[in-house]
N, C-alpha and C positions, 0 to 999 in steps of 0.2 A: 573614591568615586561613589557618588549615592547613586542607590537603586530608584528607578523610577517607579512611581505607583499609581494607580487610579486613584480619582477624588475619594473615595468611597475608601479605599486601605488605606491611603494618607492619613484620613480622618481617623480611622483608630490608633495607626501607630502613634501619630501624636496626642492622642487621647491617654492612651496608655502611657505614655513616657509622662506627661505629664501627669497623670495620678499616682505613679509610682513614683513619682517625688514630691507629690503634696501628700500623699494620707500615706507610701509607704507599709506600715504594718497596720490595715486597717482590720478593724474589730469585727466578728462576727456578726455582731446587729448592724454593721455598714453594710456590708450586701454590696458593696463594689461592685464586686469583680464576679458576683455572680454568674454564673450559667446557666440558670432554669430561665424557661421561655413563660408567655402567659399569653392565651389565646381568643379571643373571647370577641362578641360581637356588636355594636353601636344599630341602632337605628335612628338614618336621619329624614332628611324630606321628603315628605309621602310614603313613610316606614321603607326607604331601601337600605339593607342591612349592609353594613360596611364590618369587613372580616378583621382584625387588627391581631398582630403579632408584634412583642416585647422581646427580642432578641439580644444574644451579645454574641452572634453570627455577625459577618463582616459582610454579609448581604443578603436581601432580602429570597425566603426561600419561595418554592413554589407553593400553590392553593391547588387542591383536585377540586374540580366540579362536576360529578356524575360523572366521576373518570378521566377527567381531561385535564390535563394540568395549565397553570397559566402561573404566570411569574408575577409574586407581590410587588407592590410599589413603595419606594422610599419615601414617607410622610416626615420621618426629622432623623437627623444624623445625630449620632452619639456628643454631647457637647459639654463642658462647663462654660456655663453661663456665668458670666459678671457680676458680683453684688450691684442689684436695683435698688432702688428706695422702697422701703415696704413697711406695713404696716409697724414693726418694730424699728425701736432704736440700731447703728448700724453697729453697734458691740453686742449688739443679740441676733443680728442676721449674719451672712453667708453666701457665698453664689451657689447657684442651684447648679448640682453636678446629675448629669444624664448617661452613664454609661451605655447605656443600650439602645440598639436600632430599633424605630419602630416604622414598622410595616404595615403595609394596608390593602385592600383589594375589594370595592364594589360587589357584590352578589349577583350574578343577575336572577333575574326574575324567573322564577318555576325550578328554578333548583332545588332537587333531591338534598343532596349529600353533598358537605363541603367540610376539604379533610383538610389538616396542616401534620405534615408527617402521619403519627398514629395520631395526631388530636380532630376526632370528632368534631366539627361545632353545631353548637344548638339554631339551627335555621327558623326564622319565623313562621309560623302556621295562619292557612286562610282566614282563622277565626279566633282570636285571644280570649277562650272562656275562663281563665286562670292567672290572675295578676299579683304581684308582690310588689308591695312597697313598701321602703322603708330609706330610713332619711340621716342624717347627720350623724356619721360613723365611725369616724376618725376619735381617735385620742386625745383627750385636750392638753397641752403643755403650753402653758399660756404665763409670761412675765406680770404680764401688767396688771393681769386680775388677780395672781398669785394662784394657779391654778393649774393644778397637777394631777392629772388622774393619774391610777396606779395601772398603767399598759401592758406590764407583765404579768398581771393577774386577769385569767379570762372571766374571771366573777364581775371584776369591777372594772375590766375594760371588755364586755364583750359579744364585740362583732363578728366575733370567728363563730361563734354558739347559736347568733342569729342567723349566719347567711345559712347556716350547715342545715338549722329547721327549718327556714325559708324554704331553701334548695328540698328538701324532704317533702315539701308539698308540691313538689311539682310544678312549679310554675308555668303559663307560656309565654312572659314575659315579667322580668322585671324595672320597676321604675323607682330610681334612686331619687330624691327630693331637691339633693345638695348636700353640701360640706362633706366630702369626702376625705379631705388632709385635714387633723386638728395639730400637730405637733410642731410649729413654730417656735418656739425658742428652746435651749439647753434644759433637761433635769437636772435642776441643783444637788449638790454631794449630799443633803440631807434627809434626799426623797427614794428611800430602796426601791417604791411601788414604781419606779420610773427608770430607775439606773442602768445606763447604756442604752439608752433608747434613742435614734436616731432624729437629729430634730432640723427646721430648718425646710426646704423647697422641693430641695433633688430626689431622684429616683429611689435612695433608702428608703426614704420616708412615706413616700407613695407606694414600696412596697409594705411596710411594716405596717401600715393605716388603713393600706385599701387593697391591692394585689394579695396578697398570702392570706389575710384574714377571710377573704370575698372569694377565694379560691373556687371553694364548691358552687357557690352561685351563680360566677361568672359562667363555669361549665355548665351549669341548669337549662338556661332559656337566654335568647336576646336580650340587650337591656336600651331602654331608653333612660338616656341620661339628663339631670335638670343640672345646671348651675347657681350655686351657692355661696354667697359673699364671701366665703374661706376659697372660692376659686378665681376672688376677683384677681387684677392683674397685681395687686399689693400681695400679695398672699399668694395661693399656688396658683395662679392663672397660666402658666411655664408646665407644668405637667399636665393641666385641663387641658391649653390647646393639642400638646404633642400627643394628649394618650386617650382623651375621653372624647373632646368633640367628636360629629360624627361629620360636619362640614370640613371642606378642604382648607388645609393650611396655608393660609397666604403670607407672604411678607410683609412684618411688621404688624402681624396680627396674632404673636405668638407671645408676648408681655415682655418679653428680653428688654424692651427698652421703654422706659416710662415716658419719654417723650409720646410713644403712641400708643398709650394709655385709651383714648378715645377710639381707637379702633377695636383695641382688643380687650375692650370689658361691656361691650354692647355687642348683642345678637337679632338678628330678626329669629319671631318665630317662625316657626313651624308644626306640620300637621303630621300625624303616623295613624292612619286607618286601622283598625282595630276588627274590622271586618264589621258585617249587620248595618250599616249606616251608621259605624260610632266610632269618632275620631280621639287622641289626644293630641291637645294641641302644646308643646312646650315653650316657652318664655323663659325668655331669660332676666332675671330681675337682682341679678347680683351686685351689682351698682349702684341699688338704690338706697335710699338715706330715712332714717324714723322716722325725720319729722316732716314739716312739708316742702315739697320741692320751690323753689321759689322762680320766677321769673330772670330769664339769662341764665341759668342752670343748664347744661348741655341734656340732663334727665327729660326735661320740662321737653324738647323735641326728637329727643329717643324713645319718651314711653307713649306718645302722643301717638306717634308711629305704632310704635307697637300694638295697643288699643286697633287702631286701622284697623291693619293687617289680623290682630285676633278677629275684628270681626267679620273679615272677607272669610278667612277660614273656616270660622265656625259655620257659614253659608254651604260648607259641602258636603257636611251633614247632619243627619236628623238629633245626633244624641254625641254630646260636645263635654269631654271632660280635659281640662285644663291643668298644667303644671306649672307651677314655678316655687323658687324656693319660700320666699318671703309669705306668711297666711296674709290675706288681704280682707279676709270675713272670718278672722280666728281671734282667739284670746289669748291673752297671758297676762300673766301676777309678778306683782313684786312686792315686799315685803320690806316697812323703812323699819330704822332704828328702835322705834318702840313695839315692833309686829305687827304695825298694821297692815294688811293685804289690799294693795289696790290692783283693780283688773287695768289693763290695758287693750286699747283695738287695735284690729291689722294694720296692715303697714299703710303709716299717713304718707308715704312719699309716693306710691303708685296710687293709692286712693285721692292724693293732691290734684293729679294729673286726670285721672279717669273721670274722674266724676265733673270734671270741668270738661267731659266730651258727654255722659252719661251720667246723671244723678246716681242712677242705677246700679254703677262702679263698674259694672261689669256687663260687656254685650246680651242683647238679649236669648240665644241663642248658646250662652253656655251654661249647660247643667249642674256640672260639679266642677270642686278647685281642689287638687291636691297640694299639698304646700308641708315641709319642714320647719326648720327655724328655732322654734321653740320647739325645748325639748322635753316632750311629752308624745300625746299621741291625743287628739282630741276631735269630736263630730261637732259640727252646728248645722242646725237648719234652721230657714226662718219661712213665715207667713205670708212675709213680701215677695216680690218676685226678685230673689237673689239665690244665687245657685249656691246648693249647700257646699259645706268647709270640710273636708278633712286635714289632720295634723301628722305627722307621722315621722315627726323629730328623734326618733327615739332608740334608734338603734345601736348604738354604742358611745356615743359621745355622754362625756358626765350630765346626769340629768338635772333639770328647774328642780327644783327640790319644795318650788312653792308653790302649793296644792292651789287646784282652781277650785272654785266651790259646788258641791254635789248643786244645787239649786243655786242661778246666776239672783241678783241682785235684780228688785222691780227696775224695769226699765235698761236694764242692761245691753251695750248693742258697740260691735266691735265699728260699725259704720253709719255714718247717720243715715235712718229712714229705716235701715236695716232690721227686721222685726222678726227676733226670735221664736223660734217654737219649741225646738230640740236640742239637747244639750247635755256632752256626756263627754265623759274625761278619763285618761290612765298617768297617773302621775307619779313617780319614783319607781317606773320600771321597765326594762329594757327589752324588744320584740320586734314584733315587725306585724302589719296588714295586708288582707287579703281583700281582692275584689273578685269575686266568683259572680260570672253573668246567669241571671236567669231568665231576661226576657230582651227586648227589643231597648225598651229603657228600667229595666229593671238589674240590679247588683244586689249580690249579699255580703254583706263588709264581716270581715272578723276582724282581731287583734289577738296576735298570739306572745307567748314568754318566750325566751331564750330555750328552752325545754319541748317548745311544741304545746306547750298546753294554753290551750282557748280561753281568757280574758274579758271576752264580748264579743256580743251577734249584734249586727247596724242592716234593718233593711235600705234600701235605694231605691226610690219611685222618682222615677222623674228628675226634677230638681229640689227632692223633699228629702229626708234622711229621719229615720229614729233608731235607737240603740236599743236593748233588753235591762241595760242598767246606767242610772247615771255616770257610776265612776266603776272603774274598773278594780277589782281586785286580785 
């Protein structure tokens, strides 16, 4: 006779019986069967902080708020997921395996103190005078480029060294840029700097890439979070929707199934108040393509939308700083076969689209653009009326290794119309940015190492930006 059980213990027992006869005697760096929790906090529309807990409890535990307890909600059930079509070939993918519950619970508003067991969490404050950003952080193990960073070395893979300085300045919020999972395919037998290193979708890997490494920073401050073409639904979009987004989980809005792909790799924005009249607005730009978007392209009425809606947003207040992964008024180099270095400009596929609403690219009403991608860390500003670029790719993923140039080229310009004034670079090395408020529209940008130590000063007037030194050292 079988024992009866709710949905919620069915779902582990057969979770369980099944992983213990697919993986069996699983390795240390799989992280299965784990039992550490990880707690930490999302802000989504209109900055309401959403509490998230990473379990391998068989239900979701309670939240205290200023004493009162309230029961978590079930956001996604422990699952192996089916091999999807993804970005690799299917003898280098995998189904993405989820052991653990993840749980979730709204904030409300004017709360003090919000515990999970003995875990503290960092609640947002009236007024965000202390920001961290940093961007593409994940490990790379990558087939097709032949490209293998070495992930057990914290030198040369390391995001654990950044979050921990990060974390050390105190943040009152962090903003991640994108690319959070780089480990997509096996370390081959001939790479020790990689060997046993968890590869592929599922929860190992989003711990070994982003959870364990991110440990202390998650604990620091709230984080808003940006999407990164390594979160499209080809790629980890399966652990984006179940553990990062800060919007509700809908069906068939989770990437499990590529048929509805168009659901779940498009986002509306949204806005998170920052306190003083100064909003970020995040975008989601994960989807979009280098070159230009072309007409019947499903982008071509997603980003069209989105432009909107940025500029309804940017309407509700006075000083507008904007996220998304992709720089859209940034640069990057590449380097052909005989060394020659050519710049490249922001992304032609939202700039295809934007400036067919706005020559301008970008509404007039937003100040700054934080953006990842490329991996550096880089400012521009320009003369025009385009709101300056910061880059802040650089946080642990293997870095561009091709220098952008101390002084840009006559005539240089990531966007047409787009007219330089400022322009400063850190390139082959690994940190994180600070926006520290000094006025109403005023920031003071730094760029710090792995170590904590200061790199460059960037002031923020308005929609203008300058550095203390071209390139960083």
């Amino acid at each position: 006779m079988f024992k009866q059980c709710d949905v919620l213990s069915c779902r582990f027992g057969l979770f369980a019986a099944i992983s213990s006869f697919l993986f069996g005697c699983a390795t240390a760096h799989s992280s299965i069967h784990d039992d550490s929790q990880s707690a930490y906090i999302v802000l989504g529309e209109n900055g309401a902080p959403v509490a998230r807990l990473l379990t391998s409890d068989k239900k979701c535990p309670l939240i205290q708020f200023d004493g009162h307890d309230v029961q978590m909600d079930v956001r996604a059930l422990p699952e192996i997921v089916p091999l999807r079509p993804t970005l690799s070939a299917p003898t280098d993918s995998k189904p993405s395996i989820f052991p653990l519950l993840t749980c979730e619970k709204g904030i409300p508003a004017n709360t003090k103190h919000a515990m999970i067991a003995d875990k503290q969490l960092p609640l947002p404050v009236a007024e965000f005078k202390r920001i961290v950003v940093i961007g593409d952080t994940g490990c790379r193990l990558k087939k097709s480029d032949s490209a293998y960073q070495e992930c057990n070395d914290s030198n040369l893979y390391p995001f654990s060294k950044v979050a921990a300085a990060a974390a050390n300045w105190k943040p009152d919020l962090v903003v991640h840029v994108g690319d959070f999972q780089y480990r997509e395919n096996e370390c081959p037998a001939d790479k020790p700097g990689c060997a046993g290193s968890p590869w592929g979708y599922g929860w190992d890997t989003w711990k070994a890439d982003f959870f364990d490494p991110g440990a202390l920073l998650l604990k620091a401050a709230p984080w808003a979070v940006i999407r990164g073409n390594h979160e499209s639904c080809a790629r980890a979009g399966q652990g984006w929707w179940r553990m990062l987004d800060p919007r509700p989980l809908l069906p068939g809005r989770d990437c499990n199934n590529a048929a509805n792909d168009e659901m779940g790799d498009f986002s509306d924005p949204y806005a998170i108040p920052l306190g003083g009249n100064v909003q970020l607005i995040v975008l989601d730009t994960s989807n979009t393509i280098n070159g230009i978007i072309q007409t019947g392209d499903i982008r071509q009425s997603k980003y069209r939308d989105m432009y909107n809606k940025l500029d309804k947003l940017s309407q509700q207040a006075d000083y507008n700083i904007a996220a998304n992964h992709h720089p859209i008024l940034g640069f990057a180099a590449k380097k052909d076969k005989l060394g020659k270095v050519t710049l490249l400009p922001g992304n032609q596929g939202i700039q295809s689209v934007f400036a067919a609403i706005n020559p301008l690219i970008m509404p007039p009403r937003v100040n700054a653009l934080l953006s990842g991608h490329v991996h550096l860390w880089e400012e521009v500003s320009f003369s025009s009326s385009h709101p300056t670029q910061f880059v802040a790719g650089f946080s642990g993923t293997m870095e561009d290794l091709v220098p952008l140039p101390a002084q840009l080229p006559q005539g240089a310009t990531p966007a047409l119309g787009a007219v330089v004034e400022h322009f400063s670079s850190w390139v082959n090395g690994f940190g994180f940015m600070t926006l520290e408020r000094k006025g109403s529209k005023q920031w003071e940008v730094k760029v710090w190492d792995t170590t904590g130590r200061q790199v460059n000063a960037c002031s923020v007037e308005g929609s203008h930006s300058s550095c203390e030194l071209a390139q960083g050292k």
